[in-house]
C-alpha positions as CSV (number, residue, x, y, z in Angstrom):
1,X,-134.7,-143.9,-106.9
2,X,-131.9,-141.8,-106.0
3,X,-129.4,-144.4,-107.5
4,X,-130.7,-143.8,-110.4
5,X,-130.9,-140.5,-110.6
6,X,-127.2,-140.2,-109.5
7,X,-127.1,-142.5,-112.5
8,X,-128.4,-140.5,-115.1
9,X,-126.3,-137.6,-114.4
10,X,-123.6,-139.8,-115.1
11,X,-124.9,-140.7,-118.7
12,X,-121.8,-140.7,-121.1
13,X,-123.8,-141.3,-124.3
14,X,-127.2,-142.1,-125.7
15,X,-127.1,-142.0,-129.4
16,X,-130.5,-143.1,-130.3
17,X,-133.9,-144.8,-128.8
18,X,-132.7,-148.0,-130.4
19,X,-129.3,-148.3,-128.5
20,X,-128.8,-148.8,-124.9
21,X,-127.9,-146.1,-122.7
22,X,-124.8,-146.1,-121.8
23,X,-123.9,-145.7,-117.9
24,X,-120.4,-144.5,-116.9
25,X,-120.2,-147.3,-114.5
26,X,-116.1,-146.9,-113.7
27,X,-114.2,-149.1,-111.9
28,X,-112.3,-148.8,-109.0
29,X,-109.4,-150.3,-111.0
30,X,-110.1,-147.8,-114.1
31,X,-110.2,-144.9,-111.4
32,X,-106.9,-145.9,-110.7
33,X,-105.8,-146.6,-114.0
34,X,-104.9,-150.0,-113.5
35,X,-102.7,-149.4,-110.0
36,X,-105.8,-150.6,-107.3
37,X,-108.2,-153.0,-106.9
38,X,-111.9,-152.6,-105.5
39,X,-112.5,-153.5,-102.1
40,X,-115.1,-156.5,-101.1
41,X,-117.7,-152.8,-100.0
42,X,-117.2,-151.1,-103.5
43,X,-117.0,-154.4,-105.5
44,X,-120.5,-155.5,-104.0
45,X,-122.2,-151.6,-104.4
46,X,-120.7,-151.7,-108.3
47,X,-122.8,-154.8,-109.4
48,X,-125.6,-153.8,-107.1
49,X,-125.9,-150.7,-109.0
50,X,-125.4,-152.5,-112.2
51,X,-128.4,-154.7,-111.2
52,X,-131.0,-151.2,-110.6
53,X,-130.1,-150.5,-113.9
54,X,-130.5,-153.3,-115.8
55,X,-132.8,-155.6,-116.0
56,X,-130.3,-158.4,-117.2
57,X,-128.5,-158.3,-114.2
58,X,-129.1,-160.2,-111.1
59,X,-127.4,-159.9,-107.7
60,X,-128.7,-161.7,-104.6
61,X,-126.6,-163.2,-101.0
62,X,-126.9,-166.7,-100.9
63,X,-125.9,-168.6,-97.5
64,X,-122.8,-167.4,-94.7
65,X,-119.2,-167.5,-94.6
66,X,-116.6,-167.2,-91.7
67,X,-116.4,-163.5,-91.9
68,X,-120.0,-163.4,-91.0
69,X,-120.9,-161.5,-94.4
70,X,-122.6,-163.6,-97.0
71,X,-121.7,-164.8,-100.7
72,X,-123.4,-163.0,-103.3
73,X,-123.7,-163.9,-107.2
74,X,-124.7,-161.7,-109.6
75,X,-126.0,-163.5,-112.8
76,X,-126.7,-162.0,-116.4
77,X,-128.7,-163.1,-118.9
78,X,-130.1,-161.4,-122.0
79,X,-133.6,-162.8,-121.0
80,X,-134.0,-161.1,-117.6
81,X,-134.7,-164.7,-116.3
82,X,-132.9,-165.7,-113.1
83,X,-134.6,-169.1,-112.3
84,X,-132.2,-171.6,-112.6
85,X,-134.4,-174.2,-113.4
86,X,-136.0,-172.2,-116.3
87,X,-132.2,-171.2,-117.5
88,X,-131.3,-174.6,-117.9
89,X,-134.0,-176.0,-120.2
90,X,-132.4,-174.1,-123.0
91,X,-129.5,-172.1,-122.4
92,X,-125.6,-172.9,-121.2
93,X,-124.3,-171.4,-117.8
94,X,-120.9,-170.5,-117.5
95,X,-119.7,-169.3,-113.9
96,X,-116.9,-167.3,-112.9
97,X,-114.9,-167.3,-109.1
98,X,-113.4,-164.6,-108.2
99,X,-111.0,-163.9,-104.8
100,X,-110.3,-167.7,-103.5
101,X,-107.0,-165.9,-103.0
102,X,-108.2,-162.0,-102.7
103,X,-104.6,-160.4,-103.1
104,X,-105.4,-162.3,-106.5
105,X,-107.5,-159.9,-107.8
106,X,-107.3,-159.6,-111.0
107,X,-110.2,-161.7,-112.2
108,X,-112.6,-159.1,-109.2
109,X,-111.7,-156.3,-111.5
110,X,-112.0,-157.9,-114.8
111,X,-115.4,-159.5,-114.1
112,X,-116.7,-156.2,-113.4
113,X,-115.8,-154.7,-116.5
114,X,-116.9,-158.0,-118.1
115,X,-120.5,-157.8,-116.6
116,X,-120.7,-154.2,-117.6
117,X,-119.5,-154.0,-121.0
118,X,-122.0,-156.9,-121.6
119,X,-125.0,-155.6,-120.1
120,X,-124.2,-151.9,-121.7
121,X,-123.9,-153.1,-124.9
122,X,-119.9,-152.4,-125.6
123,X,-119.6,-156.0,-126.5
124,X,-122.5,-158.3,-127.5
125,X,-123.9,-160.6,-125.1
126,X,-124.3,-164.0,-125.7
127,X,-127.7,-165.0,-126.3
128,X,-127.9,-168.8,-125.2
129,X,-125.7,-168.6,-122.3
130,X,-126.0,-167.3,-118.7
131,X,-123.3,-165.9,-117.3
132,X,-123.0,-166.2,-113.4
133,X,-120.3,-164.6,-110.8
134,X,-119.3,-165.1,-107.3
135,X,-117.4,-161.1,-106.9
136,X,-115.5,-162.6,-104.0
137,X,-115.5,-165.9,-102.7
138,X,-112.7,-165.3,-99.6
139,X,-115.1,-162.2,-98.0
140,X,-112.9,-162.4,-94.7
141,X,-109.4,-162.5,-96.9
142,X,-110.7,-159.5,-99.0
143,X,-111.8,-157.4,-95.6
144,X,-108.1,-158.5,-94.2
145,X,-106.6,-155.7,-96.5
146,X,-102.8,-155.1,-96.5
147,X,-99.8,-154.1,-99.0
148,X,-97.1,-156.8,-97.9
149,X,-98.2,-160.1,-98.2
150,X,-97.7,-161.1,-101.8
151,X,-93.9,-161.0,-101.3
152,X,-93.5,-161.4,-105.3
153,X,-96.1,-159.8,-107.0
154,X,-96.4,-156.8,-108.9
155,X,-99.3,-155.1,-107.9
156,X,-102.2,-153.7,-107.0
157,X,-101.1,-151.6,-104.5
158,X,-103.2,-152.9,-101.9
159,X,-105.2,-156.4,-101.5
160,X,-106.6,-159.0,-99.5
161,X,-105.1,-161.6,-97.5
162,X,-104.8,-165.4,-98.6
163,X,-105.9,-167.1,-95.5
164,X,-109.9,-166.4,-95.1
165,X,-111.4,-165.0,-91.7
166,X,-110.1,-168.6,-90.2
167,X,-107.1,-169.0,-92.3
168,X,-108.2,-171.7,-94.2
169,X,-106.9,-171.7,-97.8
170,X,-110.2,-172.0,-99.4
171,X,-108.9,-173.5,-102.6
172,X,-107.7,-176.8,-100.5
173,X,-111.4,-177.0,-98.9
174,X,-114.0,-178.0,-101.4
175,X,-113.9,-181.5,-100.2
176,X,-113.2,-181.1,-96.4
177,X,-115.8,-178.5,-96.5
178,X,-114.1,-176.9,-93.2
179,X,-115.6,-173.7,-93.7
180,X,-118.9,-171.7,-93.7
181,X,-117.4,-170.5,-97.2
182,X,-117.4,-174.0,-98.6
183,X,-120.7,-175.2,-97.6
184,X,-122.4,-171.6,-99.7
185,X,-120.2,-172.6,-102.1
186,X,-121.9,-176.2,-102.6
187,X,-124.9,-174.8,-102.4
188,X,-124.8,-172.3,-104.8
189,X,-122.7,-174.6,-107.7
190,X,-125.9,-177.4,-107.3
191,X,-128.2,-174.6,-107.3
192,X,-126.4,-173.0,-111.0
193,X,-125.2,-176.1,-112.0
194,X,-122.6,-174.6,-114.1
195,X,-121.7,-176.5,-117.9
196,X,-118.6,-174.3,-117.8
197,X,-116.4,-173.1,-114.5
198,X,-113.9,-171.0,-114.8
199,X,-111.8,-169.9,-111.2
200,X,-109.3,-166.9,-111.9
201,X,-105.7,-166.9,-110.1
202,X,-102.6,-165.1,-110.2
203,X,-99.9,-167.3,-110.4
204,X,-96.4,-167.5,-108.0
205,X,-93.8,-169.6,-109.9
206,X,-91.1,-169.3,-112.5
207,X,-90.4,-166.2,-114.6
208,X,-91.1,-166.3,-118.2
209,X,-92.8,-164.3,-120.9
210,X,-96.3,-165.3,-120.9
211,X,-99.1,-162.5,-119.0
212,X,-101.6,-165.5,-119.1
213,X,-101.4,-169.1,-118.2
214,X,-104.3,-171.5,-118.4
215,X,-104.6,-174.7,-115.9
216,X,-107.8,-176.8,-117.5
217,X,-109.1,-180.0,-115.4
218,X,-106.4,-183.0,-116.2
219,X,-108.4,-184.5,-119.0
220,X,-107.7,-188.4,-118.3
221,X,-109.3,-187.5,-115.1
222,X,-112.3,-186.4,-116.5
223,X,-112.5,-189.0,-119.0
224,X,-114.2,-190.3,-121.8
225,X,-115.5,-187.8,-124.5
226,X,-115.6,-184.9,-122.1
227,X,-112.0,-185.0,-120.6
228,X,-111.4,-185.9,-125.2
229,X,-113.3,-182.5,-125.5
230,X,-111.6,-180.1,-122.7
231,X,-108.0,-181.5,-124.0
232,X,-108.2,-181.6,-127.9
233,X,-110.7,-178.5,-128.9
234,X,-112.1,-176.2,-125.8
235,X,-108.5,-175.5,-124.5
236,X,-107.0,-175.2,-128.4
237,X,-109.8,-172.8,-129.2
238,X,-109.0,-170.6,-126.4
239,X,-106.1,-170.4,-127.3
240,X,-106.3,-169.8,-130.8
241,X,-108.6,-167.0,-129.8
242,X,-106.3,-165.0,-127.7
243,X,-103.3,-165.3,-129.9
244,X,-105.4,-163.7,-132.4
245,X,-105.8,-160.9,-130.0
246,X,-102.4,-160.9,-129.1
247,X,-102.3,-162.1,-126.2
248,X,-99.9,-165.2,-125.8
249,X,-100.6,-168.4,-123.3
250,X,-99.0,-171.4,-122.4
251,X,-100.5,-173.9,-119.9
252,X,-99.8,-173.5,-116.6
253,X,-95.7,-173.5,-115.4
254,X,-95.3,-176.1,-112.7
255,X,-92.3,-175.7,-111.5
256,X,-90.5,-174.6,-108.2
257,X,-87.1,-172.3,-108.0
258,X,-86.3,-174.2,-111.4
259,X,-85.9,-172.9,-115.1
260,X,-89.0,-174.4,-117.0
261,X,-87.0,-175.4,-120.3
262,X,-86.4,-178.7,-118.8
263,X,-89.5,-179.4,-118.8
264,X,-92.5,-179.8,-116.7
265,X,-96.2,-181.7,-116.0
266,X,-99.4,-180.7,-116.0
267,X,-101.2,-180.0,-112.7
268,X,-103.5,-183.1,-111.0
269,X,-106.4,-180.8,-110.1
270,X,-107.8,-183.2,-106.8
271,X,-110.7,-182.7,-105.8
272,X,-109.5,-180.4,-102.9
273,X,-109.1,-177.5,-105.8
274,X,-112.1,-176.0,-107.2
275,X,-111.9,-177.3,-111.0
276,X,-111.5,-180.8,-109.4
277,X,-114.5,-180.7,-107.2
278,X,-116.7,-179.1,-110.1
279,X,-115.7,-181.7,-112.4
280,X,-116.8,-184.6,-109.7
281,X,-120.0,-183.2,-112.0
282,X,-118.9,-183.3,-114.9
283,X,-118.7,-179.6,-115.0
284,X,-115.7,-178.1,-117.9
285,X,-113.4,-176.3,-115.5
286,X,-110.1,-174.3,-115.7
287,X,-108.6,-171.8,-113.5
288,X,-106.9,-168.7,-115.2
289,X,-103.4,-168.0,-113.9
290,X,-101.7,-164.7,-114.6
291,X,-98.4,-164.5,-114.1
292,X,-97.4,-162.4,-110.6
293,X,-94.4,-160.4,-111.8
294,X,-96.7,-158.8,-114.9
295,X,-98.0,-155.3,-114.4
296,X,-101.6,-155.5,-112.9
297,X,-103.2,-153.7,-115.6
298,X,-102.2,-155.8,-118.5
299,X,-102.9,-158.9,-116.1
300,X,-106.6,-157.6,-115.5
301,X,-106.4,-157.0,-119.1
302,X,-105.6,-160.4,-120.3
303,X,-108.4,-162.0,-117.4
304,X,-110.9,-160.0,-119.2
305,X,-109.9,-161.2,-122.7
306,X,-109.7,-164.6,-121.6
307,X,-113.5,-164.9,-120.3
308,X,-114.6,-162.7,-123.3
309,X,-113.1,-166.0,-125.6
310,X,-114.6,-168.4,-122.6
311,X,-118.3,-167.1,-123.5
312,X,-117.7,-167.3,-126.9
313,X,-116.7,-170.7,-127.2
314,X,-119.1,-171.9,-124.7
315,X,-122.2,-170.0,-126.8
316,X,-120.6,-171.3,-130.3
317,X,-120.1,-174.6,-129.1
318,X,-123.1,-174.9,-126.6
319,X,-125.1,-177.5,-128.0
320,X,-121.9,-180.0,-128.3
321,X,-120.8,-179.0,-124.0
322,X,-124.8,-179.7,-123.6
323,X,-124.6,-183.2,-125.1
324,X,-121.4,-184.6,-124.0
325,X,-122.4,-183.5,-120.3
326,X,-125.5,-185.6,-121.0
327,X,-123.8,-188.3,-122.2
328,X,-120.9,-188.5,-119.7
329,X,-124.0,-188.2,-117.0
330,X,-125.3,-191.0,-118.7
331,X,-122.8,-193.2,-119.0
332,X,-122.5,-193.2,-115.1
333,X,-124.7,-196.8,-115.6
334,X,-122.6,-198.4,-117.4
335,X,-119.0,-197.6,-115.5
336,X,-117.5,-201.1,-113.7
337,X,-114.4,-199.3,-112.2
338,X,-112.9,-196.0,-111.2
339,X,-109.9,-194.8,-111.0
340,X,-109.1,-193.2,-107.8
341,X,-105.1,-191.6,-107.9
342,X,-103.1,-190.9,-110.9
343,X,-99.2,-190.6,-112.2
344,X,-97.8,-189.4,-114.9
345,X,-97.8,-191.1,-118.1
346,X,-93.7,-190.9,-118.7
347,X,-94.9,-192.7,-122.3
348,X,-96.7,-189.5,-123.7
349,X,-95.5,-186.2,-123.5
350,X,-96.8,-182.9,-125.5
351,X,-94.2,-180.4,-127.0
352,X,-94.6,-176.6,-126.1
353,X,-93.2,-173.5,-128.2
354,X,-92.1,-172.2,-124.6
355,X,-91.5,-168.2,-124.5
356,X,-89.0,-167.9,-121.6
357,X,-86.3,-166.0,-120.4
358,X,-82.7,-167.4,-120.1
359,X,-82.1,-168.7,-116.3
360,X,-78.5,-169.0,-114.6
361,X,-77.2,-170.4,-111.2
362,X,-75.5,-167.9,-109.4
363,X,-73.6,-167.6,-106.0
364,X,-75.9,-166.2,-103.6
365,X,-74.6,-163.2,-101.6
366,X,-77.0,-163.6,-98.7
367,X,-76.4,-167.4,-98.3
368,X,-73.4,-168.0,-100.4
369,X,-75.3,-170.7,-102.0
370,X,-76.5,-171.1,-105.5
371,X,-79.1,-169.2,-106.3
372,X,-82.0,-168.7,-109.6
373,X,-81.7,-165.8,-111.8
374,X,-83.2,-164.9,-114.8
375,X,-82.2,-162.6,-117.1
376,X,-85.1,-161.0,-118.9
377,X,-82.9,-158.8,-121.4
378,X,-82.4,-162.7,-122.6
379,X,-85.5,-164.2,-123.8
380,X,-86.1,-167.3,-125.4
381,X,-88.2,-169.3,-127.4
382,X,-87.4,-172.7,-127.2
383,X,-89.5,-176.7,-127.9
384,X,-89.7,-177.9,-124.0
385,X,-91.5,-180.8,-123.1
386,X,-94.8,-180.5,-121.4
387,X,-96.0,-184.1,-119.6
388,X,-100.0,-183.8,-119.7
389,X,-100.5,-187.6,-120.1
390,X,-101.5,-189.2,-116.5
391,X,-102.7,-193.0,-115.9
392,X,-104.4,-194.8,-112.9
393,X,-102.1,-196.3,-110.1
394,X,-105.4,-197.3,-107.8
395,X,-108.3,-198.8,-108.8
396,X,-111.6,-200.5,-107.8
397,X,-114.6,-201.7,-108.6
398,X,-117.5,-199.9,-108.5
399,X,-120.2,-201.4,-106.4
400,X,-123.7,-201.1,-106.2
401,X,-124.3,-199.3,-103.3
402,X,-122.7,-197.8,-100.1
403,X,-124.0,-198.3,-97.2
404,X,-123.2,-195.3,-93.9
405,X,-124.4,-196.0,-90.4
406,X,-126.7,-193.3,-89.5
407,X,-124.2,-191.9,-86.8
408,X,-121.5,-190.8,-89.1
409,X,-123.7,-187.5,-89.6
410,X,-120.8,-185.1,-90.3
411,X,-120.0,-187.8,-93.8
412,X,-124.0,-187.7,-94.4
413,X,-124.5,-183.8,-94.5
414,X,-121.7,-183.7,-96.7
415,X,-123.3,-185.8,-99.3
416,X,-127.2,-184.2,-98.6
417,X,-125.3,-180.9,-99.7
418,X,-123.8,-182.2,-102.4
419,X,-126.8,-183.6,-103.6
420,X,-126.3,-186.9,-103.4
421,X,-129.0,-189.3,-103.3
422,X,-129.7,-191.9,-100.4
423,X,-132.5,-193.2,-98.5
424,X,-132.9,-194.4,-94.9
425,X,-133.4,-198.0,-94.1
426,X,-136.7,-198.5,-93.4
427,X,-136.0,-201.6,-90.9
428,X,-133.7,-203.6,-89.6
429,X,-131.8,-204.9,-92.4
430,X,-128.8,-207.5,-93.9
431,X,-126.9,-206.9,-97.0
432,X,-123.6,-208.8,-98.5
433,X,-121.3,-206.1,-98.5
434,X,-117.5,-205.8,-99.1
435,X,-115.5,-204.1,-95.9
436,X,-112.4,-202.9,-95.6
437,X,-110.0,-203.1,-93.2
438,X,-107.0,-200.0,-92.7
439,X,-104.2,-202.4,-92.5
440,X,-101.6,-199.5,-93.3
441,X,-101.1,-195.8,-93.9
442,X,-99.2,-192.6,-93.6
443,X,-99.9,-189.6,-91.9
444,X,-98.2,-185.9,-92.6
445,X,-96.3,-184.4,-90.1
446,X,-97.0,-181.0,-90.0
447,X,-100.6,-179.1,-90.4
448,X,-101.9,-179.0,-93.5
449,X,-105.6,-176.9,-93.9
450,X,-106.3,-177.6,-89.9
451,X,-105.7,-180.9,-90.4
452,X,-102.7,-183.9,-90.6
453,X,-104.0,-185.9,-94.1
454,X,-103.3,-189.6,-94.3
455,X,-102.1,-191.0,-97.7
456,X,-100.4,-194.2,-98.9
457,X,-103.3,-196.2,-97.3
458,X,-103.5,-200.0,-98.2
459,X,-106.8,-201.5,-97.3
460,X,-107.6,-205.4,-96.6
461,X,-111.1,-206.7,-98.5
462,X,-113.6,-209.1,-96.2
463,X,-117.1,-210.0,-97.9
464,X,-119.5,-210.7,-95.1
465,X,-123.5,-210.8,-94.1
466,X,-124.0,-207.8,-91.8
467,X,-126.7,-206.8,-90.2
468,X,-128.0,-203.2,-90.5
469,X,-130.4,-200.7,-88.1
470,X,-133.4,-198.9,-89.3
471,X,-131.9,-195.3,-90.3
472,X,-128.7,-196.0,-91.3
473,X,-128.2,-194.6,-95.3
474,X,-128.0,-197.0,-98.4
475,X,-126.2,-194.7,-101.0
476,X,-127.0,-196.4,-104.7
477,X,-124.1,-195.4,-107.0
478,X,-126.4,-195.4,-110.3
479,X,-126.5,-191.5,-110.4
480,X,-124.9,-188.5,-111.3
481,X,-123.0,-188.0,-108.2
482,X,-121.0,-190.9,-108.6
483,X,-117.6,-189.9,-109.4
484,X,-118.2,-187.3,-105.5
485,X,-119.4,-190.0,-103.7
486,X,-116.5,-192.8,-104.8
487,X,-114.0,-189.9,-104.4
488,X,-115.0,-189.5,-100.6
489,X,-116.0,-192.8,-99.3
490,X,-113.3,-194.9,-101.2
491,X,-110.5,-194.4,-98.1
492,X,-107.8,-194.9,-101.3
493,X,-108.7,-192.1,-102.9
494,X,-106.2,-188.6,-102.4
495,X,-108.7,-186.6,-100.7
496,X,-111.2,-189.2,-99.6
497,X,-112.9,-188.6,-95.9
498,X,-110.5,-191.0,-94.3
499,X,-107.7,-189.5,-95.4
500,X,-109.2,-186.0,-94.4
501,X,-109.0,-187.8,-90.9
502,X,-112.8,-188.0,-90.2
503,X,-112.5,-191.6,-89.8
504,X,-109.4,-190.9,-87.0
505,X,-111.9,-192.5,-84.5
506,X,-111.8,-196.0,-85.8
507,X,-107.3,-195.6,-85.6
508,X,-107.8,-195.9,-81.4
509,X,-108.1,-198.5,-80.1
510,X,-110.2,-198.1,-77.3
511,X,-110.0,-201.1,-75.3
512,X,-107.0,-203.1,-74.5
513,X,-105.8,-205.2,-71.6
514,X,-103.7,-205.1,-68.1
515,X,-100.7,-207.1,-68.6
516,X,-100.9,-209.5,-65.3
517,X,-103.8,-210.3,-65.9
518,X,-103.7,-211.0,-70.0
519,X,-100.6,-213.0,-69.2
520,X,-102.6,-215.8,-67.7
521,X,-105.7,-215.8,-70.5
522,X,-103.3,-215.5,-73.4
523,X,-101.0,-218.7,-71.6
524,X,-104.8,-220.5,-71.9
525,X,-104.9,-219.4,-76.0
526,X,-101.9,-220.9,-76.5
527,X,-102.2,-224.1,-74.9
528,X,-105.3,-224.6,-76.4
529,X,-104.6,-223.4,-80.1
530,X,-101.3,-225.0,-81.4
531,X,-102.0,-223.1,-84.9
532,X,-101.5,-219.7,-82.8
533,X,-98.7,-221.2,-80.5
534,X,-96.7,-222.4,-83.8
535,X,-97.4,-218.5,-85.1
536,X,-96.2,-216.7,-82.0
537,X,-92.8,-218.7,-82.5
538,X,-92.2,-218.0,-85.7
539,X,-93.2,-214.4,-85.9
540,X,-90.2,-214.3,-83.3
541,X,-87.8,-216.2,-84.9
542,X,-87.9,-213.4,-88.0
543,X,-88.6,-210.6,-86.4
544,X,-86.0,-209.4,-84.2
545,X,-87.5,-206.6,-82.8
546,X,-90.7,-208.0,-82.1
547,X,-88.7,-211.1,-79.9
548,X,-87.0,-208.4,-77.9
549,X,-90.6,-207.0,-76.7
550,X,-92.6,-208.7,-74.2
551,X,-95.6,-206.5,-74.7
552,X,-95.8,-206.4,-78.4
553,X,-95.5,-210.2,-77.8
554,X,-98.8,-210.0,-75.3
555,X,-100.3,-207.2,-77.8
556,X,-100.1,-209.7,-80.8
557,X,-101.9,-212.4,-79.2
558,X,-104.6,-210.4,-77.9
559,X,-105.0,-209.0,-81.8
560,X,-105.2,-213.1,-82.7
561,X,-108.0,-213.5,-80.1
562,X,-111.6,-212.9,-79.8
563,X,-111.3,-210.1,-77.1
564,X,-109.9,-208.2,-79.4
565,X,-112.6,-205.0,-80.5
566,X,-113.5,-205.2,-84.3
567,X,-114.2,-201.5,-84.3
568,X,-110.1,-200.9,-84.6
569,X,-108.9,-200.0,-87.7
570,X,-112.2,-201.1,-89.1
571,X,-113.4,-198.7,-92.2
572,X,-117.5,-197.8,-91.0
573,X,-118.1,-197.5,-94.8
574,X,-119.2,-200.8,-96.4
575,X,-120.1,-201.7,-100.0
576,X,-123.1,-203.3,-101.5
577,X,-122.3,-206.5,-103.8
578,X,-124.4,-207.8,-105.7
């Protein structure tokens, strides 16, 4: 009650009973004008209040995160209806992240003028799509507050940090799921089940004219009609839309302490990044990516213009998103294999009418090396080539099920809260199955996201009767989590669990053998096998190295023999054949 009388004290304008009243809900960032950002306390009381006052607006905490504060989503719909379920039978739902990176901010400022110029009545709401927002997603980098960290950007004045309460980069965790964040993250994107996701960003890279840059999903990734639809008509539209408000965007500039007229390539969104783990599901997703040297206002500015012609296309086109999600969910059946990494396709490039400014090497006078710098009272408009074209370097085929022995729970929450569907074995069971073997890898060097990811693995193929125990999981790949579950469980794949090291068990070997004694047993083997004797001797006449080392020697017969443990280097993962 007293909100709301504070409220209507605060009444700007009510013209007649036919118009909505209009609420002089100001921003943080309008206080300002345009030099500060709200903090996580004010951005949470704005759309609070917003939600007391009208009835299309929805806010509610769903699940934890590190910081110990939940995640909240507000959600507006015309219809006052806030049931997902209900929402979906006939309406599109488009949802918005905000503050994966908090001293990115400018899509937590824009959103809130966005969800109250909409419920107000300054600009129309959409009537067949639902429009849902996470204020801020990184609560423990938004409450870590400071003016120092984003070395190169130009404003706000102050803003959050881009580690979150545990210094996790939350936009590398959506598979690894390290964080409380992640999981309420899972939970609430099966819970909206977005058709459109859009994740806003300020970006850190080369200098050039642009305010806004767009990074969609990589379409060949997506596939099919959908990854067709994302590439040739939902990103052309938006940008049709915002050069006819004057407001110029190119897709986003991947480069690194290079000029971008030479030329660069798309971004491969895997599955780590938010649009890649929302389109495991077939979800239409994009991150926004302002440019860092930009004023803030007119980078808030632009962030708000660019959802405004996100909702429009998603409501004009709704009914086309609707069925080419459908059919792409659909067509799940009928998929025999999947790709699992990517390269560029050096055959097929795209030509963009790049607005830069002229960039020169020039002696450094703190190093007295070269040095980039760009001359802005120099622009440019000049045809680069852009390479958005990628094609498979791994794939397999796709089998009928997967089968995960009940201990592995860590890998089996992970798929329960991502939905996927499985069922216990009801018995004692045997199944043909394909198994795979890690018979080579790499591992990074330094810490990467609390962890040190494999990559480069190479996998050996057995097909074998094994026998299963009641309890452990068969994981049929007929459904519409297909393209998470192949993504994790394929040991291949970039940012699959093995190479996320939660396999790192099976790389041990955990029993081996005293030398004096082994000596004697493996003399036996070799007497007894001439096969393995004639192997031994060879595998030291060309390996040099090997013939120099007596134990490597004792090692590689105990490898050849049956005392050796099948658990090493044995993937725990196996695959249903039919």
């Amino acid at each position: 009650m007293r909100i709301l009388i504070v409220l209507l004290i605060l009444v700007v304008s009510c013209n007649n009973s036919n118009e909505k009243p209009y609420y002089d809900f100001e921003t943080h960032f309008e206080k300002s004008e345009g030099f500060e950002t709200a903090t996580y306390q004010q951005t949470i009381k704005f759309y609070t209040g917003l939600s007391d006052v009208y009835p299309e607006i929805n806010i509610q905490d769903i699940g934890e995160t590190d910081s110990g504060n939940p995640l909240h989503i507000v959600t507006l719909n015309n219809e006052s209806q806030f049931d997902f379920s209900e929402i979906r039978k006939n309406k599109r739902i488009l949802l918005i992240n905000n503050g994966i990176h908090p001293g990115e901010s400018d899509g937590i400022d824009a959103t809130m003028m966005l969800f109250r110029d909409l419920a107000n009545g300054k600009i129309e709401a959409p009537e067949n799509t639902v429009i849902v927002t996470i204020p801020i997603y990184n609560v423990g980098g938004s409450l870590n507050r400071n003016s120092t960290t984003r070395t190169n950007q130009n404003g706000p004045k102050d803003y959050g940090f881009r580690g979150n309460a545990r210094n996790y980069d939350l936009n590398r965790d959506f598979i690894k799921c390290d964080t409380k964040n992640a999981e309420t993250f899972a939970e609430i994107f099966h819970l909206v089940k977005p058709d459109v996701f859009i994740d806003n960003h300020v970006s850190n890279g080369a200098d050039y004219q642009y305010t806004l840059t767009h990074l969609f999903t990589q379409h060949n990734k997506l596939n099919g009609d959908l990854g067709n639809y994302i590439h040739s008509e939902m990103m052309p539209k938006l940008e049709e839309k915002l050069i006819a408000k004057n407001w110029d965007i190119t897709p986003y500039v991947n480069v690194f302490n290079q000029v971008p007229e030479k030329g660069f390539s798309q971004f491969m969104d895997y599955p780590r990044y938010s649009t890649g783990y929302t389109t495991l599901f077939n979800t239409l997703g994009m991150m926004v990516e302002t440019h860092m040297l930009k004023p803030y206002k007119q980078r808030v500015e632009g962030t708000y213009e660019l959802m405004k012609s996100m909702i429009e296309i998603t409501e004009d086109q709704g009914d086309k998103i609707t069925a080419l999600r459908k059919k792409a969910n659909n067509n799940i059946q009928f998929k025999k294999t999947y790709a699992l990494n990517w390269e560029i396709d050096t055959t097929k490039t795209s030509t963009l009418r790049f607005k830069g400014f002229e960039g020169e090497s020039i002696k450094s006078e703190i190093t007295g090396f070269s040095r980039l710098k760009y001359d802005r009272k120099k622009p440019f408009i000049k045809d680069i080539k852009y390479q958005n074209y990628f094609k498979p370097t791994v794939e397999v085929e796709i089998p009928a099920a997967y089968i995960i022995p009940r201990g592995w729970h860590r890998i089996i929450n992970l798929l329960k809260l991502n939905q996927v569907e499985m069922r216990q074995l009801e018995s004692d069971s045997t199944f043909n199955v394909e198994s795979y073997r890690i018979e080579n890898y790499k591992t990074r060097q330094q810490a990467y996201e609390g962890h040190y990811p494999h990559y480069n693995v190479s996998v050996s193929i057995k097909t074998e009767k094994l026998a299963f125990r009641k309890g452990d999981y068969l994981i049929k790949t007929n459904q519409p989590s297909l393209r998470y579950i192949i993504e994790t469980l394929e040991p291949q794949a970039p940012d699959s669990f093995f190479n996320w090291n939660f396999f790192d068990a099976i790389l041990q070997q955990k029993e081996g053998f005293s030398p004096y004694v082994w000596e004697d047993k493996a003399l036996e083997l070799l007497n007894n096998n001439e096969k393995l004797k004639i192997a031994l001797e060879t595998k030291k006449q060309s390996d040099k190295v090997f013939t120099s080392n007596w134990y490597a020697q004792l090692d590689w017969i105990h490898k050849q023999s049956e005392y050796y443990e099948k658990a090493h280097l044995q993937y725990p993962i196996y695959r249903v054949v039919n």
